[in-house]
TIVEX-538066 format. One line per field, with one value per atom (N, C-alpha, C): residue number from 1; x, y, z; atom name; residue in one letter. Coordinates in steps of 0.1 Angstrom, whole numbers. Layout:
// residues N
fivex: (NUM/...)
u: (X/...)
v: (Y/...)
w: (Z/...)
voke: (CA/...)
tifi: (A/...)
// end
This chain:
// residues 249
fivex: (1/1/1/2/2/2/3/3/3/4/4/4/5/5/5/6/6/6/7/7/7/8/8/8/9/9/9/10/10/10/11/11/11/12/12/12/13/13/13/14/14/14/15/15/15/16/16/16/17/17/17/18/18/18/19/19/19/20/20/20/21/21/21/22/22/22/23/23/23/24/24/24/25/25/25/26/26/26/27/27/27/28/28/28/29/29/29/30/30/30/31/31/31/32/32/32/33/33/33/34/34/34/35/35/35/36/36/36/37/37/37/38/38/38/39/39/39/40/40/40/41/41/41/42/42/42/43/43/43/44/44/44/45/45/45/46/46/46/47/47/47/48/48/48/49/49/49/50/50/50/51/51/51/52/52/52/53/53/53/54/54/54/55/55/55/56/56/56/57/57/57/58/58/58/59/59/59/60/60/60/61/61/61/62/62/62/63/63/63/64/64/64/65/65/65/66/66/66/67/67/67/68/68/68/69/69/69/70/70/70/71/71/71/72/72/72/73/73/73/74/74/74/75/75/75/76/76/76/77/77/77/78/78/78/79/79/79/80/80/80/81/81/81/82/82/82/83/83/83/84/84/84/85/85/85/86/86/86/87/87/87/88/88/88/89/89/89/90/90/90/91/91/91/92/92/92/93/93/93/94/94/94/95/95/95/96/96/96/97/97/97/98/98/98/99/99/99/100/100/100/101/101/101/102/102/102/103/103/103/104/104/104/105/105/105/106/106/106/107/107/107/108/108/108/109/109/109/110/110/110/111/111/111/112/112/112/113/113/113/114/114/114/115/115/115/116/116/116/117/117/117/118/118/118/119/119/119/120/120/120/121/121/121/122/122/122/123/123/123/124/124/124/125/125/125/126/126/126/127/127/127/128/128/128/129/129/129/130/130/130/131/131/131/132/132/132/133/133/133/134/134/134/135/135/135/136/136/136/137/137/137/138/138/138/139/139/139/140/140/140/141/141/141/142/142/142/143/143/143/144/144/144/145/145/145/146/146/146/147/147/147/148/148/148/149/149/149/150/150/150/151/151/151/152/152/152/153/153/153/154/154/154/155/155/155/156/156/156/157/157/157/158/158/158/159/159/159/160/160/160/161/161/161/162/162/162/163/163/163/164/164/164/165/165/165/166/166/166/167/167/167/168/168/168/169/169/169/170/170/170/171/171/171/172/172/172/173/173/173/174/174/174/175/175/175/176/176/176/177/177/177/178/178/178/179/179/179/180/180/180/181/181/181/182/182/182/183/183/183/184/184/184/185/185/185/186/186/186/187/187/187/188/188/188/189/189/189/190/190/190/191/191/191/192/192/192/193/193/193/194/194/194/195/195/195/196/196/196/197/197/197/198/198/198/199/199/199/200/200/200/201/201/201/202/202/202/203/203/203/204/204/204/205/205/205/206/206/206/207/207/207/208/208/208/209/209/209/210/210/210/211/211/211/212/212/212/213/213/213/214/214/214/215/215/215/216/216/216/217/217/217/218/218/218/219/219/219/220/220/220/221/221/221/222/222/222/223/223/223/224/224/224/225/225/225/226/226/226/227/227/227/228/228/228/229/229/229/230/230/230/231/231/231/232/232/232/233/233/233/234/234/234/235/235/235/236/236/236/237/237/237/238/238/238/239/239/239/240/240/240/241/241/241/242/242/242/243/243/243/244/244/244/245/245/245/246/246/246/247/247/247/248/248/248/249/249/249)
u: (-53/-62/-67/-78/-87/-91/-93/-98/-96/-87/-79/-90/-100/-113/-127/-122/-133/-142/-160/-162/-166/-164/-158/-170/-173/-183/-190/-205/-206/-210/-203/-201/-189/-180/-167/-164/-155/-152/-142/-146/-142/-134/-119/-109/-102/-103/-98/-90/-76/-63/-57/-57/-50/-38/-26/-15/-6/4/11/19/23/27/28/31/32/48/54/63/66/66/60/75/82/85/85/95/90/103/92/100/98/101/96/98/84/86/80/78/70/58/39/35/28/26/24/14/0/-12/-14/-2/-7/0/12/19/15/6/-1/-16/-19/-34/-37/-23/-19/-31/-33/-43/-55/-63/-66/-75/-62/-64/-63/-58/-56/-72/-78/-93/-104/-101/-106/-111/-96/-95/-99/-99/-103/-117/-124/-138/-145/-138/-140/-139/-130/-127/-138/-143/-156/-165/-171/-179/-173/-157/-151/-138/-138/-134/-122/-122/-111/-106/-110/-100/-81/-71/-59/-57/-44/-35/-24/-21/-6/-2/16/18/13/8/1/12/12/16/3/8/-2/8/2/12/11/22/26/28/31/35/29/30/26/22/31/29/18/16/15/22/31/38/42/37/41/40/24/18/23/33/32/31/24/21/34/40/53/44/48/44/54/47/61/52/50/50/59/48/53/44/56/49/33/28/18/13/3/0/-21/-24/-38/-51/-48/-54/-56/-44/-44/-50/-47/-56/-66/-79/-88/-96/-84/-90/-85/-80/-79/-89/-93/-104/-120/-117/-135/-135/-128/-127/-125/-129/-124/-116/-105/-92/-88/-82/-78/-64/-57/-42/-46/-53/-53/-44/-28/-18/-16/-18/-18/-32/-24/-35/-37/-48/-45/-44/-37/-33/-34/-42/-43/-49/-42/-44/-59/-67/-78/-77/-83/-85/-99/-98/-114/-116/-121/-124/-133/-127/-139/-143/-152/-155/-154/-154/-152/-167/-176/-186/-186/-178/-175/-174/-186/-192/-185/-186/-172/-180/-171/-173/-166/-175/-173/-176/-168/-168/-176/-188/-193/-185/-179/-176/-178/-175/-180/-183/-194/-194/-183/-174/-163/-150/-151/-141/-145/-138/-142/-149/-154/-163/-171/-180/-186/-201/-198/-213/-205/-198/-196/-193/-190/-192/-174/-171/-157/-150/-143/-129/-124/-117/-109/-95/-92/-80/-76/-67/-62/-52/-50/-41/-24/-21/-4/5/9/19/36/44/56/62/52/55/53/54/49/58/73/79/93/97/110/123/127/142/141/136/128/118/116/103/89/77/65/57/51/52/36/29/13/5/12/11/14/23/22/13/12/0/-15/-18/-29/-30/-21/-23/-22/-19/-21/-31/-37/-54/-65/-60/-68/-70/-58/-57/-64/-62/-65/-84/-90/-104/-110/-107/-114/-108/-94/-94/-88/-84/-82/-69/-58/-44/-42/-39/-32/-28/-19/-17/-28/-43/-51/-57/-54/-62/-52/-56/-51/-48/-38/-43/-37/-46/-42/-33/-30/-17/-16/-6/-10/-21/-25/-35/-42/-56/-63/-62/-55/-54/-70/-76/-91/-88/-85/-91/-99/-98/-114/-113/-111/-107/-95/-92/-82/-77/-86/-82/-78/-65/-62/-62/-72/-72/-67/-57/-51/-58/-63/-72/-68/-64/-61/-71/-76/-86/-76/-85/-79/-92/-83/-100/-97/-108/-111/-112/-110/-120/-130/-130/-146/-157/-170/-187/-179/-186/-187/-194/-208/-213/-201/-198/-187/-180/-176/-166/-171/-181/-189/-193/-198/-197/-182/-171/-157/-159/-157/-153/-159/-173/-185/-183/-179/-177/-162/-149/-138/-142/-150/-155/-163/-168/-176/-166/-153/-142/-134/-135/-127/-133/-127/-134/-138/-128/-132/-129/-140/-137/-137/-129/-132/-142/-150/-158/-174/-187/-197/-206/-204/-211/-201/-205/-199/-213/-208/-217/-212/-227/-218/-224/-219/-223/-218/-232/-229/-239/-241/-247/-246/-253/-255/-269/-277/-291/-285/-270/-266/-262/-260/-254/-264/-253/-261/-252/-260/-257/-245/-243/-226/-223/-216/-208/-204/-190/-185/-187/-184/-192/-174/-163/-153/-152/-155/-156/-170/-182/-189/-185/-179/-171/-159/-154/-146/-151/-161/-170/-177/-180/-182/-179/-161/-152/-150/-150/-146/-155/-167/-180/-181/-177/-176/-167/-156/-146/-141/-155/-154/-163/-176/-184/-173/-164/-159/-152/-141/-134/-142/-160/-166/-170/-171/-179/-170)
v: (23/35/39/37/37/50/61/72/85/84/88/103/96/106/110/123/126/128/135/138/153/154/170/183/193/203/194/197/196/201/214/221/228/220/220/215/224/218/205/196/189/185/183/185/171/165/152/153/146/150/132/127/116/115/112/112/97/98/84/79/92/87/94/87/98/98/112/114/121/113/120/120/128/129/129/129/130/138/152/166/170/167/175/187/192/206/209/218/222/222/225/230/240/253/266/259/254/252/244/230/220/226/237/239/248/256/271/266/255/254/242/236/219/218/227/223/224/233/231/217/212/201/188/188/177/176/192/185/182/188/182/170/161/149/139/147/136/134/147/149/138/137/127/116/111/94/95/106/100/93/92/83/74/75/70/67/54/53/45/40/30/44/53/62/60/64/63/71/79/93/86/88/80/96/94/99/93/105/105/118/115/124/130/145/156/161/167/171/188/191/205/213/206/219/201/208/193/207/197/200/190/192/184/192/182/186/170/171/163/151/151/136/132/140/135/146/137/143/142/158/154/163/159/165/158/168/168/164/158/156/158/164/167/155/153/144/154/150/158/143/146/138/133/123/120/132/138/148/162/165/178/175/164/160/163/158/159/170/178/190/200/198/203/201/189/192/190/192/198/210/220/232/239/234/242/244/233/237/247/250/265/268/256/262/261/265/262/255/257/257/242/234/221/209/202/189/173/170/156/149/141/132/116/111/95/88/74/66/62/56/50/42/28/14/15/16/21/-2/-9/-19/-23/-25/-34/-45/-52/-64/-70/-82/-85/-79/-77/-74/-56/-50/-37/-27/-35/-29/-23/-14/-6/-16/-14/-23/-14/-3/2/0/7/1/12/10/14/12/29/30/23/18/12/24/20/33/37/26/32/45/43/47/65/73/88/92/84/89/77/76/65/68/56/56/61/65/73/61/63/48/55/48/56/38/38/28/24/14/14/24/28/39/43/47/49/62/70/76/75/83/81/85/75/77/70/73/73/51/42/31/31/45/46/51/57/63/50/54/43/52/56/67/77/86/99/97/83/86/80/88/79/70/60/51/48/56/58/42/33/21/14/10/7/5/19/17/12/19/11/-4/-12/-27/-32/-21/-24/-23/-10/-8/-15/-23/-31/-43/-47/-59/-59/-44/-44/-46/-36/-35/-47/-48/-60/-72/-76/-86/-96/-88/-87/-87/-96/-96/-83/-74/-68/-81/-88/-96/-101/-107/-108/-100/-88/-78/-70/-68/-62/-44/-43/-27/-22/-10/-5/4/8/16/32/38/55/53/68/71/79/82/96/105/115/122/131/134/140/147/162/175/182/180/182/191/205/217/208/209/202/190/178/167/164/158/152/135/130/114/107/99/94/82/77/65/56/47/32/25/20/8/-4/-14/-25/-35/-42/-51/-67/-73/-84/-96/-110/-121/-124/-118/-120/-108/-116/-102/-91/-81/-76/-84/-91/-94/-107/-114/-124/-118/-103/-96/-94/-90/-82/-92/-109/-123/-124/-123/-123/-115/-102/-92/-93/-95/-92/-107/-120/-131/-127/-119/-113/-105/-100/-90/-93/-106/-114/-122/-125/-128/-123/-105/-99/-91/-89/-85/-69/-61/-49/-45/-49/-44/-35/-27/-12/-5/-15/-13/-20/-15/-21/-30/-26/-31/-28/-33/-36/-31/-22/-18/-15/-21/-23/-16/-3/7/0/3/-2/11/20/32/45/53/67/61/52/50/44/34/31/41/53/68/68/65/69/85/96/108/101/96/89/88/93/86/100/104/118/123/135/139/138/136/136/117/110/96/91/98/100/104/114/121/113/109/97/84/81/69/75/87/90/97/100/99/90/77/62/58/64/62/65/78/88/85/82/75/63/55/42/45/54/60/61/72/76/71/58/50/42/35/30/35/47/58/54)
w: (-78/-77/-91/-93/-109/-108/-100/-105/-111/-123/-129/-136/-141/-145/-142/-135/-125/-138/-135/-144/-150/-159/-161/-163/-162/-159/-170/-178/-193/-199/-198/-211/-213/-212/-218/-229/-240/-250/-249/-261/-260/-277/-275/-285/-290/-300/-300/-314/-311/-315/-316/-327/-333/-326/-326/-321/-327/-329/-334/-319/-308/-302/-288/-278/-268/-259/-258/-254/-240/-230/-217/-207/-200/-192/-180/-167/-156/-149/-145/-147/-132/-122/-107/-109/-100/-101/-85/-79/-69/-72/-62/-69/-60/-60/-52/-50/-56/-48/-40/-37/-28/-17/-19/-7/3/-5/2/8/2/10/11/19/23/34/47/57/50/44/34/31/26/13/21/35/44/52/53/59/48/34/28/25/22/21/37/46/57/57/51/51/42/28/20/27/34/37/52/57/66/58/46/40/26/28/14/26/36/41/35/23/13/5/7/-1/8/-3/1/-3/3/-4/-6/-19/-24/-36/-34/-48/-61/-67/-79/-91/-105/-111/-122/-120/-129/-140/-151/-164/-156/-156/-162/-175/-182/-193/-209/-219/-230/-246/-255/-269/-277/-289/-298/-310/-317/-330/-337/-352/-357/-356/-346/-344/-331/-324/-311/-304/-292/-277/-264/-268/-256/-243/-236/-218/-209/-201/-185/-174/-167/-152/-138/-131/-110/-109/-92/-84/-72/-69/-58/-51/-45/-37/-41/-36/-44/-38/-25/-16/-23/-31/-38/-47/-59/-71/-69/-57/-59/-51/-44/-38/-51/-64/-69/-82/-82/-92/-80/-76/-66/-61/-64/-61/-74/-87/-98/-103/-100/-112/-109/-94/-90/-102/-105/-114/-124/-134/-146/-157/-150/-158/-156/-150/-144/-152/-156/-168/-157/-150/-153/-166/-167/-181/-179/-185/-179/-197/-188/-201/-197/-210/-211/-219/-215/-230/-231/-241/-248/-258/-244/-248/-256/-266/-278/-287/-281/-283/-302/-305/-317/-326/-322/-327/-323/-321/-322/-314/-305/-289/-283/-274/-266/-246/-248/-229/-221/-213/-201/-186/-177/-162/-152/-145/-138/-123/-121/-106/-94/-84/-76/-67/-52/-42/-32/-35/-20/-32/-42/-50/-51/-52/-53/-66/-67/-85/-84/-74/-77/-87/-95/-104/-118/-117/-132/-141/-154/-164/-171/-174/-182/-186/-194/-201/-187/-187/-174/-176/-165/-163/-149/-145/-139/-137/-120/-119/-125/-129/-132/-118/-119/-102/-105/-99/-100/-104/-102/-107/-122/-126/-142/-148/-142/-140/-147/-159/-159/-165/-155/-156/-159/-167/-166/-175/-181/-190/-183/-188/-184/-189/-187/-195/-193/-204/-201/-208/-218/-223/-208/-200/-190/-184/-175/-168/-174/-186/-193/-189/-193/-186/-179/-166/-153/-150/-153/-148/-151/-163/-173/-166/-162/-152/-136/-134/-120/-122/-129/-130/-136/-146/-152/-152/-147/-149/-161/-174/-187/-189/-194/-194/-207/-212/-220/-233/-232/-239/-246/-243/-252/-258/-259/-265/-276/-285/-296/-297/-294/-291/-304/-309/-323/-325/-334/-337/-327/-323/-319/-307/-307/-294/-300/-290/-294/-282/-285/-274/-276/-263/-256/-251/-252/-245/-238/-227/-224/-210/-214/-200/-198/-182/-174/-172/-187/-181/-194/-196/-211/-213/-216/-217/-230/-229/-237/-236/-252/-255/-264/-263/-274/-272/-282/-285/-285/-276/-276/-277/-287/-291/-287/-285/-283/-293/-290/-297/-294/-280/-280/-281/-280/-285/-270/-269/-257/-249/-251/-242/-240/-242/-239/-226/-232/-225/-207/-210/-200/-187/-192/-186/-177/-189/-180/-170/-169/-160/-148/-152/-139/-130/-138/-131/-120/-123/-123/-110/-110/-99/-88/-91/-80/-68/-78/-71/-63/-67/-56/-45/-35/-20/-18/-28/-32/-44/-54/-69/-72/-83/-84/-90/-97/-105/-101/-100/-99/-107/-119/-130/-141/-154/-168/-180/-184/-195/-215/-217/-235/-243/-249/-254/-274/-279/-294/-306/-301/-300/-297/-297/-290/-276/-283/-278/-259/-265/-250/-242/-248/-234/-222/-213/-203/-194/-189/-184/-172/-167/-162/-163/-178/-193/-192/-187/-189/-205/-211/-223/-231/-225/-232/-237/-229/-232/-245/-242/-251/-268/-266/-276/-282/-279/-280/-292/-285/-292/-305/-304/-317/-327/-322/-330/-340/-334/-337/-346/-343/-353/-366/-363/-375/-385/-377/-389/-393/-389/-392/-404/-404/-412/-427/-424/-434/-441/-435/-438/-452/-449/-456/-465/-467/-477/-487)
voke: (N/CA/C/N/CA/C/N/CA/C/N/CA/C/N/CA/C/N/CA/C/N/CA/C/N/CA/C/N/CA/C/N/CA/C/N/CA/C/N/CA/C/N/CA/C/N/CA/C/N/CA/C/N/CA/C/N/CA/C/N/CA/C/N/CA/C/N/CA/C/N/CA/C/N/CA/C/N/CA/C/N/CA/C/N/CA/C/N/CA/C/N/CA/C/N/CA/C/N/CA/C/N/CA/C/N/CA/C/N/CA/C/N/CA/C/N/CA/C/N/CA/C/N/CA/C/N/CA/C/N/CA/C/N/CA/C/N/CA/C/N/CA/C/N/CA/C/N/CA/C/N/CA/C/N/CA/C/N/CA/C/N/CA/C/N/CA/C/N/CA/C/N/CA/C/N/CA/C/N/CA/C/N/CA/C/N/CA/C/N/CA/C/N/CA/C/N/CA/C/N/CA/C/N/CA/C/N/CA/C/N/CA/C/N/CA/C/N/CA/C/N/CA/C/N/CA/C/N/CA/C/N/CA/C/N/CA/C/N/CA/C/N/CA/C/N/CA/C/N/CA/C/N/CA/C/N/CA/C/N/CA/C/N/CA/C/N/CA/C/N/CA/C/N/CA/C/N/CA/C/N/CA/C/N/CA/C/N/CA/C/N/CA/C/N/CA/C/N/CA/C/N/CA/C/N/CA/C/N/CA/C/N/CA/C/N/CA/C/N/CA/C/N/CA/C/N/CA/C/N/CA/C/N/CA/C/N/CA/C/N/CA/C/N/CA/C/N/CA/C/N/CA/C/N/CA/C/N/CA/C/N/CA/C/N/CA/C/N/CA/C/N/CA/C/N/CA/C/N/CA/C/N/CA/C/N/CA/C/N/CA/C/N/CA/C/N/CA/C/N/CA/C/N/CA/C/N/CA/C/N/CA/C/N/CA/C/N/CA/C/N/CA/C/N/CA/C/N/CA/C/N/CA/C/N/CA/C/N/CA/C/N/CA/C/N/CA/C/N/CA/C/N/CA/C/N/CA/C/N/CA/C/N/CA/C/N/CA/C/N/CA/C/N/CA/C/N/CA/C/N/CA/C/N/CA/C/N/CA/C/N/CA/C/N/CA/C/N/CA/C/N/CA/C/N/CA/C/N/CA/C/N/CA/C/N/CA/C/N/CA/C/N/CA/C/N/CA/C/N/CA/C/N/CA/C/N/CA/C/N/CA/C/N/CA/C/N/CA/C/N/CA/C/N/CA/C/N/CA/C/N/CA/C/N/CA/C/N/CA/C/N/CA/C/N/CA/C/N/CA/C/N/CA/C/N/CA/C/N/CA/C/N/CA/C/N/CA/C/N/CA/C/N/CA/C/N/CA/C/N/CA/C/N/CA/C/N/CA/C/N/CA/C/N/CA/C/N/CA/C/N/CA/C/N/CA/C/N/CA/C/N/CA/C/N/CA/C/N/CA/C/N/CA/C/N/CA/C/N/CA/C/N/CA/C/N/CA/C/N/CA/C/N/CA/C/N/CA/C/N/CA/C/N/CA/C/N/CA/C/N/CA/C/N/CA/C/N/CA/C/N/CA/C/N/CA/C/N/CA/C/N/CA/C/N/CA/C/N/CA/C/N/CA/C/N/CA/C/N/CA/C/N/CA/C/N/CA/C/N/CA/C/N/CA/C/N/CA/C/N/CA/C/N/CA/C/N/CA/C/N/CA/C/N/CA/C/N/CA/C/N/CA/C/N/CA/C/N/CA/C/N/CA/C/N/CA/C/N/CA/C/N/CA/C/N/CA/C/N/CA/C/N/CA/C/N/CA/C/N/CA/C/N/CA/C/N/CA/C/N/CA/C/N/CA/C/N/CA/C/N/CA/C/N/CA/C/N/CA/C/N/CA/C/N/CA/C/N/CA/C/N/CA/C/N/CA/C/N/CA/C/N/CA/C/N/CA/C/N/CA/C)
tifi: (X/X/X/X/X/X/X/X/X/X/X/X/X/X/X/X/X/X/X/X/X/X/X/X/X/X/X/X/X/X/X/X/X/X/X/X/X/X/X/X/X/X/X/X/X/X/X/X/X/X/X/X/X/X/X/X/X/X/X/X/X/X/X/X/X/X/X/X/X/X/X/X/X/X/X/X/X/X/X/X/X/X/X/X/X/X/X/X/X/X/X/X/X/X/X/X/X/X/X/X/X/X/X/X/X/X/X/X/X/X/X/X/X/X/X/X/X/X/X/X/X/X/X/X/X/X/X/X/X/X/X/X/X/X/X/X/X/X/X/X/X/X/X/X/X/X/X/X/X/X/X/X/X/X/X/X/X/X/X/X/X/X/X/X/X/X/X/X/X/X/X/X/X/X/X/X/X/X/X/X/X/X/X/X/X/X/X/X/X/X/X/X/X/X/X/X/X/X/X/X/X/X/X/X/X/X/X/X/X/X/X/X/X/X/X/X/X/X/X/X/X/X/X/X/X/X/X/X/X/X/X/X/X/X/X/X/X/X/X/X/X/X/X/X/X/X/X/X/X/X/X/X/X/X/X/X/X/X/X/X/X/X/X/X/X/X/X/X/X/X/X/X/X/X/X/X/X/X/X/X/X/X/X/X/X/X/X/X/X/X/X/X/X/X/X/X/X/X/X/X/X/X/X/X/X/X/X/X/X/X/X/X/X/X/X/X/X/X/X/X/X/X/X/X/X/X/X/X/X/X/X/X/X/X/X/X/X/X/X/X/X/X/X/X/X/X/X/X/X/X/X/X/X/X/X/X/X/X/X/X/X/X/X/X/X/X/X/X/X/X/X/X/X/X/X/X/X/X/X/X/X/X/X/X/X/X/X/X/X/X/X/X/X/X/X/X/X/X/X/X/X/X/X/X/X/X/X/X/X/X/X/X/X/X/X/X/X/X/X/X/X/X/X/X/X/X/X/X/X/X/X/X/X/X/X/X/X/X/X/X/X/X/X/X/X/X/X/X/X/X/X/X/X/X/X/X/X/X/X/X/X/X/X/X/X/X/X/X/X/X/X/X/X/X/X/X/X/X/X/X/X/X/X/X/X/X/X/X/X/X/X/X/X/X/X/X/X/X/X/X/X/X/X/X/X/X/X/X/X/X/X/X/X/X/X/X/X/X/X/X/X/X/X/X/X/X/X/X/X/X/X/X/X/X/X/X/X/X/X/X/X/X/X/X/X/X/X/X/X/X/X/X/X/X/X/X/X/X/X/X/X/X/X/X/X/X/X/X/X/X/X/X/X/X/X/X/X/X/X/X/X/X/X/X/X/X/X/X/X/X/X/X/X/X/X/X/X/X/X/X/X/X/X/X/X/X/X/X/X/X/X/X/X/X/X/X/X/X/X/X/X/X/X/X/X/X/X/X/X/X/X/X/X/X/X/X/X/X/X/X/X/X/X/X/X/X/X/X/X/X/X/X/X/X/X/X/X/X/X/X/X/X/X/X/X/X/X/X/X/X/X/X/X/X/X/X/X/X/X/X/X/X/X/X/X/X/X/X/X/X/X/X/X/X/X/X/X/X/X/X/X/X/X/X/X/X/X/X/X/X/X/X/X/X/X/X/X/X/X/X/X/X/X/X/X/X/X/X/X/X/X/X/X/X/X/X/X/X/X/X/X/X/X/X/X/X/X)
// end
């Protein structure tokens, strides 16, 4: 399940926070809004799968409560279900107090290029452009810790096709604020161009019977944004810009 980041109002601030490390828990809690407006959130979601018939409701985990001190990002996760998630972010973020938190590999080719994954239509965000990522769900889960590096190379594997192991991932994370959704980002780079990259994946996706992804896009610019490029993933890349800028000054 790759749809970890819906895409967010835009004009939400958007807050980006270095991090050396991430310290995540797995804290069950109840949660008042999936329990009080379960019927609710059960015709919602059947309403969606009349034209998003490959949608699935599986447990999925949401952060409750999350610091930053001292370079790291500690947070807590509840279990809920994939139905509330997203009756909970298409209705406005009724709990405020409640974060999705998902990892993101912000892929980059040897020539610098970032390589993003266009949504497919059966998936609940179709068309949007974003890093590959994915829901946090209880296979992420190892004794009470969560293990957001994990699933990164699962999703990575599942979407594109891409072992974790040939890709270089850099030191820490950048944690992304953005309203309700907190995206944790490691760059993970390549030996190969992006376009090299972009050849793998899309050949990777012609192989499978339902990919999750439609297309493969290689952003080496601002000029490549395209408006399905959520504005926290945008923000993101020109973080990276900026202080590749500054690094050379």
């Amino acid at each position: 399940m790759a749809d970890a980041s819906a895409a967010p109002d835009q004009g939400i601030e958007t807050v980006i926070v270095p991090v050396e490390r991430l310290d995540l828990i797995f804290a069950p809690r109840p949660w008042p809004f999936a329990q009080k407006r379960r019927a609710e959130i059960e015709a919602h979601f059947a309403a969606l799968r009349c034209s998003k018939p490959a949608l699935w409701n599986g447990p999925v985990l949401l952060l409750h409560e999350h610091t930053i001190a001292h370079g790291v990002f500690h947070g807590a996760y509840f279990e809920t279900d994939y139905a509330s998630l997203l009756a909970w972010r298409h209705w406005g973020f009724p709990d405020p107090a409640v974060k999705s938190c998902f990892a993101m590999g912000a892929l980059r080719g040897s020539d610098g290029a970032f390589v993003l994954g266009v949504m497919a239509p059966h998936t609940a965000h179709a068309g949007w452009i974003y890093f590959p990522a994915g829901v946090v769900d209880r296979s992420d889960v190892d004794g009470a810790r969560v293990d957001l590096a994990g699933n990164l190379k699962r999703e990575m594997r599942e979407e594109t096709g891409l072992d974790a192991c040939e890709l270089e991932a850099e030191k820490g994370w950048t944690t992304v604020l953005a309203g309700m959704l907190v995206a944790q980002i490691r760059v993970l780079r390549a030996q190969e161009t992006a376009q090299a990259l972009r050849a793998r994946i899309l050949a990777y996706l012609a192989r499978e019977a339902q990919p999750e992804l439609a297309d493969v896009r290689v952003v080496r610019s601002p000029a490549d944004f395209d408006r399905m490029m959520p504005p926290y993933v945008t923000a993101f890349m020109r973080h990276v810009w900026k202080e590749a800028r500054t690094d050379g000054a």
